[in-house]
C-alpha positions in Angstrom: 146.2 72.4 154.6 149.5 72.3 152.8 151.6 69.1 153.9 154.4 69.8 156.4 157.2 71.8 154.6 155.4 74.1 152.2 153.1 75.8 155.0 153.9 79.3 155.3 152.3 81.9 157.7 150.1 84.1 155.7 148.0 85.0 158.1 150.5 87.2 160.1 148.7 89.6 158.4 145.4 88.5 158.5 143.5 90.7 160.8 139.8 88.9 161.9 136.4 91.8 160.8 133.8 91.9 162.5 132.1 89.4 161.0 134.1 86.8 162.3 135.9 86.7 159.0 139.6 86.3 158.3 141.3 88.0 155.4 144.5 87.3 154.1 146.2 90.7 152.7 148.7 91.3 150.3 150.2 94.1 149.0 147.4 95.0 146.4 144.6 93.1 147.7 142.9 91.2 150.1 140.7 88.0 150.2 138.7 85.9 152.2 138.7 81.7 151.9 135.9 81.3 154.5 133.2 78.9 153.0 136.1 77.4 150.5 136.9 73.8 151.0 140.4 74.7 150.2 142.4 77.1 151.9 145.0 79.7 151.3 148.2 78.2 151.3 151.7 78.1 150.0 150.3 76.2 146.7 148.5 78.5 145.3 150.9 81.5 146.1 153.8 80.3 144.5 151.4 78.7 141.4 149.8 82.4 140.7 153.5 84.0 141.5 154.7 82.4 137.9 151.8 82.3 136.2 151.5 86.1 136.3 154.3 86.1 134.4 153.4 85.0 131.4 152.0 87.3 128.9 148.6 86.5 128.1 145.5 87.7 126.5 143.0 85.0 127.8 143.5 83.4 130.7 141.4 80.2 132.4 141.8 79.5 136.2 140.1 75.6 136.6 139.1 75.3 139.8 139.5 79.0 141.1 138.4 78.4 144.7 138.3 81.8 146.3 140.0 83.5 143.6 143.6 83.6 144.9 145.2 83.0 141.8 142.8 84.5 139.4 143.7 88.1 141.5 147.3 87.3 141.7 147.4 86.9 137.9 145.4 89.9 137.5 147.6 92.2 139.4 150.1 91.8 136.8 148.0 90.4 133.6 146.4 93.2 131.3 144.2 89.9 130.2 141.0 88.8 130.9 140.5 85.9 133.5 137.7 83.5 133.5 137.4 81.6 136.9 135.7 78.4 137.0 134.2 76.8 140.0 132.2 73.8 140.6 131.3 74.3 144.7 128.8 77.0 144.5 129.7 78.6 147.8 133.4 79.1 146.6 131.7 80.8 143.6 130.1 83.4 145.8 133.2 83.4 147.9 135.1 84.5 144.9 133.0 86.8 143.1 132.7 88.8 146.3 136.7 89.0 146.5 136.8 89.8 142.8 134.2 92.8 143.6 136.2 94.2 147.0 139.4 93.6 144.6 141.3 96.7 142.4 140.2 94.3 139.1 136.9 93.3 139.0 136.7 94.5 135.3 139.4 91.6 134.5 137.9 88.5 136.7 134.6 86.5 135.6 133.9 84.3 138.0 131.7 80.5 136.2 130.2 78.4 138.6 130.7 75.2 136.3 132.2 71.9 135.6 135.6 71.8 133.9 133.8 69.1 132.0 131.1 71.0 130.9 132.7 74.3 130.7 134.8 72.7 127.6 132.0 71.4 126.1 129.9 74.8 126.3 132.8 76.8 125.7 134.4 77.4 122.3 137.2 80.1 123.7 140.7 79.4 123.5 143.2 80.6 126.1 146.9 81.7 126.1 147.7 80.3 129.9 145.4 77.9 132.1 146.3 77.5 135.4 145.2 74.5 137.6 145.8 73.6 141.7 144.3 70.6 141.1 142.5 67.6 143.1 145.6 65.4 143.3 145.2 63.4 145.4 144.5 60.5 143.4 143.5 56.8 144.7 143.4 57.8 148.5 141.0 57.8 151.1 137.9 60.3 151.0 136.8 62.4 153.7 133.6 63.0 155.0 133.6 66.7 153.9 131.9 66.3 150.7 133.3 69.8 149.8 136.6 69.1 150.7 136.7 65.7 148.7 135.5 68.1 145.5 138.1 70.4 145.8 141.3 67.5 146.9 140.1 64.4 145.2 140.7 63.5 141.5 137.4 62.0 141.4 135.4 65.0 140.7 138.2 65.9 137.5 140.3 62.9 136.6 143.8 63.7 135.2 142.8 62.2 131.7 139.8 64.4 131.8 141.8 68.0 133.2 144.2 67.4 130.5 142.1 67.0 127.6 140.1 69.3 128.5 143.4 71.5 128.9 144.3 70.7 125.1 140.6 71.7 124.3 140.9 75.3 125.5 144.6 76.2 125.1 145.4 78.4 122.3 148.4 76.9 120.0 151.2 79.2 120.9 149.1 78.9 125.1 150.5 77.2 127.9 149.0 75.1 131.1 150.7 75.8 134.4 150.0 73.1 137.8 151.1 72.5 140.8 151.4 68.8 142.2 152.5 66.3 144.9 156.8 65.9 143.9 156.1 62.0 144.0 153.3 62.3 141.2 156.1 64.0 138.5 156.3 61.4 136.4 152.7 60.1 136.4 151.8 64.0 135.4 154.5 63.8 132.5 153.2 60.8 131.1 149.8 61.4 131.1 150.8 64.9 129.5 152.2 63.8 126.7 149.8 61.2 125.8 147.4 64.4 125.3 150.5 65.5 123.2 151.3 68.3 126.2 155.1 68.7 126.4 156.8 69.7 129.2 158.6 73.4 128.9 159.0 74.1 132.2 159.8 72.3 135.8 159.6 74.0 139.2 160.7 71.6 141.8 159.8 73.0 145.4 162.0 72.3 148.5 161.1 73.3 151.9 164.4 74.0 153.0 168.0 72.7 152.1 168.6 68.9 152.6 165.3 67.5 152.0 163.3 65.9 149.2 161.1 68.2 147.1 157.5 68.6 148.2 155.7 70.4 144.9 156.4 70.5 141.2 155.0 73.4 139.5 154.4 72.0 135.7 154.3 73.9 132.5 152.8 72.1 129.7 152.4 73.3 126.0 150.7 72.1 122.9 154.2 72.4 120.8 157.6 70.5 121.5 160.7 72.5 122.8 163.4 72.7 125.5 162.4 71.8 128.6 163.7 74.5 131.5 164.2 72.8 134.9 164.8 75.0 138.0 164.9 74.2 141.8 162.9 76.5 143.9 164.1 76.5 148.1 161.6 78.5 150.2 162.8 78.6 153.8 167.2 78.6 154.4 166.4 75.7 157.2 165.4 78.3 159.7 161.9 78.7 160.6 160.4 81.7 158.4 163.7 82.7 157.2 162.7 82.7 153.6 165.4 82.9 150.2 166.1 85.3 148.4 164.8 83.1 145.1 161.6 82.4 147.6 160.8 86.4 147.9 161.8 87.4 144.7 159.2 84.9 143.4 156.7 86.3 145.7 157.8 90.2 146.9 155.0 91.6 144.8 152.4 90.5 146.8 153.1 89.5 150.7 153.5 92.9 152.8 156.5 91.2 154.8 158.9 91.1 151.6 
């Protein structure tokens, strides 16, 4: 689950089917994480939120989980998405929400390796978006699925980011979300694949606090970096920003 801070209640509108099964609806679509080591949460929402807006042709989601941000981009994207996934019951997960979604057309769903999908792969991309296994050099758990999808063992920065200059197109760009204390280390490694920085998202919980998240945006050519400051509750419980909801108003039904 999202650390204390960053978890919002998306589920208000989650109404449970008969199956047993929660789904999480938005304003265009809905989806299911059951079976996904990695749940919906406030990460991915605010990840897919600024990718979709950046134009793009070709678009690569690593690590796609259920599909949350492969849909949200798609909503907005006239692109085509490719969704890769190593834990093969988050593939089925996701092609099934891509089929009950309004875009199936846009969304292929890979069950693959990062790894290998660059190796096997000779596409470029204009965006590739990445909620990555950051937790790097801490403790495993027992849930074997659960250390796939939150542990950098399975894709090690060194290999995500080459493999992100492998695929990106020279005018693309490489959009992830990570832990606020790993900034620097995420920076660095960057630009020793000669990724620059072009755009920061520092996210705060709520006024007076230390930032939880950085949303990174990396491209192959030099420029201006653009540094914002993203708040998403005003310090009162659910009382979101405005900068919060206009980030997000096209896809939670309570904005």
């Amino acid at each position: 689950m999202p650390p204390k801070g960053l978890s919002i209640c998306i589920s208000m509108n989650s109404p449970i089917t008969p199956s047993g099964e929660k789904r999480f609806r938005f304003k265009q679509f809905s989806l299911t994480d059951a079976g996904c080591a990695m749940k919906i949460g406030t990460d991915g929402v605010l990840l897919g939120s600024i990718a979709a807006t950046y134009p793009a042709d070709h678009i690569l989601d690593v690590g796609t989980g259920c599909g949350l941000i492969a849909l949200m981009i798609a909503q907005k994207s006239r692109g085509q998405i490719t969704a890769i996934e190593v834990d093969p019951e988050a593939v089925a997960v996701a092609r099934q929400n891509v089929q009950d979604s309004p875009w199936p057309e846009k969304i292929r769903v890979v069950h693959a390796r990062f790894q290998d999908f660059v190796v096997s792969n000779d596409q470029r991309f204009d965006l590739v978006v990445c909620n990555p296994p950051f937790f790097l050099n801490s403790l495993l758990s027992p849930d074997a699925g659960r250390n796939i999808a939150r542990h950098a063992e399975s894709l090690p920065p060194d290999e995500l980011l080459a493999g992100v200059k492998n695929k990106l197109s020279l005018n693309g760009n490489f959009l992830m979300v990570a832990p606020a204390e790993q900034e620097k280390y995420w920076l660095e490694a960057a630009q020793k694949e000669e990724l620059f920085c072009r755009s920061l998202f520092r996210i705060f919980p709520k006024p007076g606090v230390k930032p939880k998240r950085v949303i990174l945006g990396f491209s192959p050519l030099k420029g201006q970096m653009k540094s914002e400051k993203l708040i998403i509750e005003t310090g009162h419980r659910h009382m979101f920003t405005e900068e919060y909801q206009s980030w997000t108003r096209d896809y939670y039904l309570h904005f």
